[in-house]
Backbone as CSV, one residue per row, in Angstrom:
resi,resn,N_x,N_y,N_z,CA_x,CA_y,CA_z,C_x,C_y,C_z
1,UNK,-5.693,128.799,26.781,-5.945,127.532,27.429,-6.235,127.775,28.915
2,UNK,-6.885,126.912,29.085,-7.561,127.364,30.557,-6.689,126.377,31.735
3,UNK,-6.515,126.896,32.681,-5.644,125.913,33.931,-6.571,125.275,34.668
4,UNK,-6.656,124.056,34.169,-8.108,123.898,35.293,-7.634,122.815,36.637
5,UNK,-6.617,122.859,36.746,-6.129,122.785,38.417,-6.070,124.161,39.129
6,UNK,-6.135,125.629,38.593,-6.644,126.514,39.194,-8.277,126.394,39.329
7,UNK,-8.616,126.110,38.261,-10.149,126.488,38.860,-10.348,125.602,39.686
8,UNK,-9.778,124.110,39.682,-10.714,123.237,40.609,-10.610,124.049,41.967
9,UNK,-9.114,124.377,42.177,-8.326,125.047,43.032,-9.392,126.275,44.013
10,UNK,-9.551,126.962,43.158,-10.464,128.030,43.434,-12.050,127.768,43.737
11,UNK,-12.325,126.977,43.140,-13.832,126.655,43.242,-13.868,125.273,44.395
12,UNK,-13.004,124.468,44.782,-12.720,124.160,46.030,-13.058,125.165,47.360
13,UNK,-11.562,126.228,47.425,-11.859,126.879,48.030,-13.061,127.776,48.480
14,UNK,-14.078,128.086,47.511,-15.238,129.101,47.829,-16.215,127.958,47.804
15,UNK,-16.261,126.282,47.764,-16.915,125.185,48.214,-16.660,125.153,49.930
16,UNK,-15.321,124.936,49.922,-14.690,124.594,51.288,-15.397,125.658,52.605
17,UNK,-15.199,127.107,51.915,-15.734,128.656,52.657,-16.743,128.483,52.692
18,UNK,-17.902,128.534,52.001,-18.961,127.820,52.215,-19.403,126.927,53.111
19,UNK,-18.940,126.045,53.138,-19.212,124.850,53.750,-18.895,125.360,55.566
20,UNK,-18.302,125.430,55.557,-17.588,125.779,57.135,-18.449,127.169,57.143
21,UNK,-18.663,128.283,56.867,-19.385,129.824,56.466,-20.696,129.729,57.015
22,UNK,-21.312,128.091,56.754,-22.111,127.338,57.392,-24.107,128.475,57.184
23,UNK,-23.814,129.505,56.486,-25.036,130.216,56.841,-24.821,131.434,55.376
24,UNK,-25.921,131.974,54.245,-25.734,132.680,53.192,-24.505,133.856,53.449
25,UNK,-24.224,133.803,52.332,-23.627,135.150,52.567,-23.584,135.843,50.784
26,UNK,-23.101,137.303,50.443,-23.485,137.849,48.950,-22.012,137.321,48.484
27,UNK,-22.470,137.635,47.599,-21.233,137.494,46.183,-20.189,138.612,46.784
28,UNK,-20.729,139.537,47.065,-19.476,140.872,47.244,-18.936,140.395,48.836
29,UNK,-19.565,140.136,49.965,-18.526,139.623,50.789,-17.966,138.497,50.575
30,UNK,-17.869,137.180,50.038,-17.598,136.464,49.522,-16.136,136.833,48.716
31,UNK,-16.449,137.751,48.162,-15.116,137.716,47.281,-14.218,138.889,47.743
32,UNK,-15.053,139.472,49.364,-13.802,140.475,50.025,-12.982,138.782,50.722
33,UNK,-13.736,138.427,51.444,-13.181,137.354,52.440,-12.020,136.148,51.358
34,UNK,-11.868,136.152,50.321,-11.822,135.307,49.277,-10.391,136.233,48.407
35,UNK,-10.658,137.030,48.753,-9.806,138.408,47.954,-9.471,137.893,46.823
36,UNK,-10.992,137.365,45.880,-11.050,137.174,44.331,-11.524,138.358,43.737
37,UNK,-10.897,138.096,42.303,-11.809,139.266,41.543,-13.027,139.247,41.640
38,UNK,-14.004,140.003,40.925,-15.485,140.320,40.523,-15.948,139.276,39.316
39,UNK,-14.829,139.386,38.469,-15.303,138.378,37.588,-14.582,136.850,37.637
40,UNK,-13.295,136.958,38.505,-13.153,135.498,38.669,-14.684,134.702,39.735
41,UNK,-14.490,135.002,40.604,-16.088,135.057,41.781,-17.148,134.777,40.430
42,UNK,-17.661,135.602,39.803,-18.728,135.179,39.076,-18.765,133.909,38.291
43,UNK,-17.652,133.728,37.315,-17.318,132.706,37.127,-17.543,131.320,37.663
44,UNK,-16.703,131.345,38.970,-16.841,130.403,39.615,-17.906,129.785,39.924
45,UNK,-18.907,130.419,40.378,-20.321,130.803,41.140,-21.263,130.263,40.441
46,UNK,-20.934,130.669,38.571,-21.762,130.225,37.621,-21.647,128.460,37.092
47,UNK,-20.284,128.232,37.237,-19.511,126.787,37.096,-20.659,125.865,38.330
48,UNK,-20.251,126.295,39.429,-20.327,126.001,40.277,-22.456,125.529,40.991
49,UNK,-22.725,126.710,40.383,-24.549,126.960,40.048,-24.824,125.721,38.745
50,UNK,-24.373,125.713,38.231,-24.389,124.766,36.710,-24.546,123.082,37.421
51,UNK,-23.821,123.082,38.112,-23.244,121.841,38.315,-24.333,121.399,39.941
52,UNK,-25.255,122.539,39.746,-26.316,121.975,41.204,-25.336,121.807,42.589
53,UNK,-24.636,122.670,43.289,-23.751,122.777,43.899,-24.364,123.834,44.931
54,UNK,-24.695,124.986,44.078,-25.070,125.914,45.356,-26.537,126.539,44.361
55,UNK,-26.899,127.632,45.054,-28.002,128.302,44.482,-27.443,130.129,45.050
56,UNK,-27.602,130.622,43.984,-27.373,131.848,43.635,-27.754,132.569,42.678
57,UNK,-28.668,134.140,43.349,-28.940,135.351,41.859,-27.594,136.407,42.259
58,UNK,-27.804,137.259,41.211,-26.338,138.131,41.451,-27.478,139.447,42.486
59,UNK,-26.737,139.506,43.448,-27.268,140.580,44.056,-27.937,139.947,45.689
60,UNK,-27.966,138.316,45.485,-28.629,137.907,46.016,-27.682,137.400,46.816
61,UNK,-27.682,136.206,48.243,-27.204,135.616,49.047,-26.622,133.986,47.951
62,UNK,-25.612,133.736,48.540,-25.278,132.438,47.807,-25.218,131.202,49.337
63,UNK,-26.206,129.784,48.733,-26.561,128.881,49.353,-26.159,127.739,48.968
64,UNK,-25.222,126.795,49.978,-24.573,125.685,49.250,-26.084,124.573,49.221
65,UNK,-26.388,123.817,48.485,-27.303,123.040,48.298,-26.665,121.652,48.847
66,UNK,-27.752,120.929,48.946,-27.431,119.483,49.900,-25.973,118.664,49.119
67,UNK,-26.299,118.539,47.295,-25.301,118.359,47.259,-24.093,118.943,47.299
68,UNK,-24.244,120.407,47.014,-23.134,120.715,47.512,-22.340,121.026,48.677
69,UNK,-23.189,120.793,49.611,-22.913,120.424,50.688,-21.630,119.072,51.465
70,UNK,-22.228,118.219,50.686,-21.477,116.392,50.175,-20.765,116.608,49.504
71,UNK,-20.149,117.475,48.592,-19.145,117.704,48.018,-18.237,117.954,48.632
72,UNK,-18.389,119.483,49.265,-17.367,119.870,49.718,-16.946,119.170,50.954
73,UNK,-17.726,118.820,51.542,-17.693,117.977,53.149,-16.355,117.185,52.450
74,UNK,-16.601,116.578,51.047,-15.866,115.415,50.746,-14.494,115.390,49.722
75,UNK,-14.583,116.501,49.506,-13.245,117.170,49.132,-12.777,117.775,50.689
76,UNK,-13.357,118.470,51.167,-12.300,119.108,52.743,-12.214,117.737,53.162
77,UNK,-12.502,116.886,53.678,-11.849,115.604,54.100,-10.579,115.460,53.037
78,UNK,-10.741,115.049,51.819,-9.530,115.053,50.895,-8.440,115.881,50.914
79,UNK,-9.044,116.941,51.673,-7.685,118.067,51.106,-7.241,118.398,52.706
80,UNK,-7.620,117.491,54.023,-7.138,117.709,54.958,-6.288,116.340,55.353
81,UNK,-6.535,115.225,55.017,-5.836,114.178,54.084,-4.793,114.276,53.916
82,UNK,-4.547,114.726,52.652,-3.470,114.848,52.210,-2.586,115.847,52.422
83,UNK,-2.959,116.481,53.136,-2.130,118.084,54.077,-1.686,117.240,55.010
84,UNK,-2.756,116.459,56.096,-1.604,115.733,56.938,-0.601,115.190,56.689
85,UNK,-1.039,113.683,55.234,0.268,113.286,54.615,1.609,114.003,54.401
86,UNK,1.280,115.022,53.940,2.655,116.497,53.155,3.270,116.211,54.668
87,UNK,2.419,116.990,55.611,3.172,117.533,56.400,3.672,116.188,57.807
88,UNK,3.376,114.956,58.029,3.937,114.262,58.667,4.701,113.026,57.652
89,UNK,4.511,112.578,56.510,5.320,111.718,55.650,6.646,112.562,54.986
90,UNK,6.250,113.687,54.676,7.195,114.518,53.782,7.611,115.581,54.656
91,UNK,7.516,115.718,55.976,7.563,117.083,56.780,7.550,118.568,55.848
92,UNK,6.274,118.518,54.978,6.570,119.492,54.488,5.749,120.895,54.979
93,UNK,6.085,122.068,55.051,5.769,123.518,56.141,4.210,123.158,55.891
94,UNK,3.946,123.656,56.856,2.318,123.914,57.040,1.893,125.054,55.971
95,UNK,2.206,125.686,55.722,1.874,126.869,54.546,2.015,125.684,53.006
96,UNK,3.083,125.316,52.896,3.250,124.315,51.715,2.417,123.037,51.482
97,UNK,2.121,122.407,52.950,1.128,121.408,52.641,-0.043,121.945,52.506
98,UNK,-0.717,122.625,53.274,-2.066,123.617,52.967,-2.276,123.873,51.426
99,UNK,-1.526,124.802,50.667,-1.283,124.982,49.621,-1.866,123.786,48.427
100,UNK,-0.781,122.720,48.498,-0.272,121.778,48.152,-1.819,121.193,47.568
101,UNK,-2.009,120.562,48.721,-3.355,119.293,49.043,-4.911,120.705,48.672
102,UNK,-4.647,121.716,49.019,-5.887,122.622,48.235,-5.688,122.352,46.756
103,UNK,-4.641,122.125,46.114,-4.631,122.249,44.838,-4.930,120.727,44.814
104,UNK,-4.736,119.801,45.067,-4.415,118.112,44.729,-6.065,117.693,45.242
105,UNK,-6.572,118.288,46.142,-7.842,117.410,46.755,-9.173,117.195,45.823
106,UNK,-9.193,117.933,44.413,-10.298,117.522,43.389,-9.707,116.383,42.761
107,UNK,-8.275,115.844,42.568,-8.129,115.461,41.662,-7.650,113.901,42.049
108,UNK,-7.223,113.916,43.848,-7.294,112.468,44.352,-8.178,111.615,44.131
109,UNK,-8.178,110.689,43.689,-9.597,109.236,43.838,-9.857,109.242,45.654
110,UNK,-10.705,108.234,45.488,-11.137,107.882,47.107,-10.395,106.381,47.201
111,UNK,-9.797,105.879,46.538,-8.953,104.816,46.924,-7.281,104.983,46.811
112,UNK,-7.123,106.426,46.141,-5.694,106.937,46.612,-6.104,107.656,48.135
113,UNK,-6.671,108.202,48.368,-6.919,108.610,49.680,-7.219,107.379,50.776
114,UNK,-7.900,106.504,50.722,-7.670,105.277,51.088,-6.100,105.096,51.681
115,UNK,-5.110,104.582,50.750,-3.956,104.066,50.302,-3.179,105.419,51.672
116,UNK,-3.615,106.320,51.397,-2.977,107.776,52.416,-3.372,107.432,53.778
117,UNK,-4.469,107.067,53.872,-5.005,106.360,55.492,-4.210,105.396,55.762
118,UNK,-4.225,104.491,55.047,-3.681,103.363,55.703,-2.383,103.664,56.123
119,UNK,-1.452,104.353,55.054,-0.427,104.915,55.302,-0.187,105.604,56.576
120,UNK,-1.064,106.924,57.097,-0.902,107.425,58.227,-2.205,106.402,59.294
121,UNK,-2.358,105.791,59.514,-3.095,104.559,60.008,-3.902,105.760,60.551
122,UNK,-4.940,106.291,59.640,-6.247,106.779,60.105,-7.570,106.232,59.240
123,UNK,-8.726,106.645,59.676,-9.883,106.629,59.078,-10.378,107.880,57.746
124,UNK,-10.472,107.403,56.413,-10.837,108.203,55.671,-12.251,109.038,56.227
125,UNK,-13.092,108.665,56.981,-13.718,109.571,57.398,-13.703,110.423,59.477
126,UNK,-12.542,110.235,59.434,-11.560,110.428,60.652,-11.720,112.214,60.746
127,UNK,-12.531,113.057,61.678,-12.653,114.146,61.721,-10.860,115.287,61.452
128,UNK,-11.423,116.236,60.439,-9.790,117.143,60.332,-9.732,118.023,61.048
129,UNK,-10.689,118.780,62.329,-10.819,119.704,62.609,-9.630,120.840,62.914
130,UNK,-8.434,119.628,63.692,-7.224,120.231,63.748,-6.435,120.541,62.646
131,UNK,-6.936,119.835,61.691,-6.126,120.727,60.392,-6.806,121.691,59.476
132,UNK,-7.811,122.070,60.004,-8.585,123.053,59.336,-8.264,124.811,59.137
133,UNK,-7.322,125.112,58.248,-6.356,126.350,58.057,-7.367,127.031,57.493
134,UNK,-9.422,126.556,56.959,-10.273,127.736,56.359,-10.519,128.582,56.731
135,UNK,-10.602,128.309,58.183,-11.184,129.291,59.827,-10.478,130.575,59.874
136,UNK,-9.157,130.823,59.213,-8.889,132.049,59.080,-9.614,133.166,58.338
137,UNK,-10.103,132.715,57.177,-11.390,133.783,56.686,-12.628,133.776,57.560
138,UNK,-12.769,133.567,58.534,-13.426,134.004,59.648,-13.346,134.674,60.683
139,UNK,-14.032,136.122,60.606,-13.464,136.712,61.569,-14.788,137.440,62.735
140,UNK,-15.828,136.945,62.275,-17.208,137.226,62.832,-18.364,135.955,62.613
C-alpha cells in the first residue's frame, strides 16, 4: 500500500524547491540538494510530469511549467500558513511546525486555510517570506 501523504509530502517539497530554485536544474542535482533516492526522484518527477506540472527528459534539465508554477506558489502559501498557525496557536518548535504543515499543506482546502487567517488575522495571500525554511537547500 502506498502512503500517499508521503508522496504528496515529497512531491510538495521538489514543487516547493523548484519554485523558489526559480531557474532549471538536472535530476541528479536535484536529488543531491533533496537527498532523495534515484528512483524515489524519478518517480516523483514522472507523477509530477503526468500531471502537466513541470517538463522533464532524464538526462535533461527539469522546468516547472506555468501551472506548475500556481501550484506550488499555492501550496507554499498553504504550507507557510499553517506552520505559522503550529507555531504561534500551538507554540509548536519551528522544526515540528515546518515538518508538520509540509506534510498537511496538499491536503488543506482553501477555506480551512481561510478559517487559519482569520484565526491569526492575516491575509490568505499575505507574503511568507519570513517563514520560508526552503532557502536552506540553497547554497549558490
Amino acid at each position: 500500500m502506498i502512503n500517499t501523504v508521503l508522496v504528496n509530502e515529497k512531491e510538495n517539497l521538489v514543487l516547493d524547491f523548484l519554485y523558489y530554485w526559480n531557474r532549471p536544474i538536472t535530476a541528479g542535482r536535484l536529488k543531491s540538494r533533496l537527498k532523495f533516492k534515484h528512483s524515489t526522484l524519478n518517480s516523483i518527477l514522472k507523477r509530477l510530469e503526468g500531471q502537466k506540472l513541470l517538463v522533464w527528459e532524464k538526462y535533461k534539465e527539469i522546468k516547472l511549467t506555468e501551472k506548475g508554477r500556481e501550484s506550488a506558489m499555492h501550496v507554499s502559501n498553504h504550507h507557510f500558513i499553517i506552520e505559522r498557525f503550529l507555531k504561534e496557536s500551538l507554540k509548536c518548535s519551528e522544526e515540528l511546525a515546518h515538518n508538520e504543515a509540509l506534510r498537511l499543506a496538499g491536503a488543506f482546502s482553501c477555506e480551512l486555510i481561510e478559517e487559519i487567517c482569520k484565526k491569526l488575522n492575516i491575509s490568505h495571500n499575505d507574503s511568507h517570506d519570513h517563514f520560508c525554511d526552503i532557502r536552506k537547500y540553497f547554497t549558490d
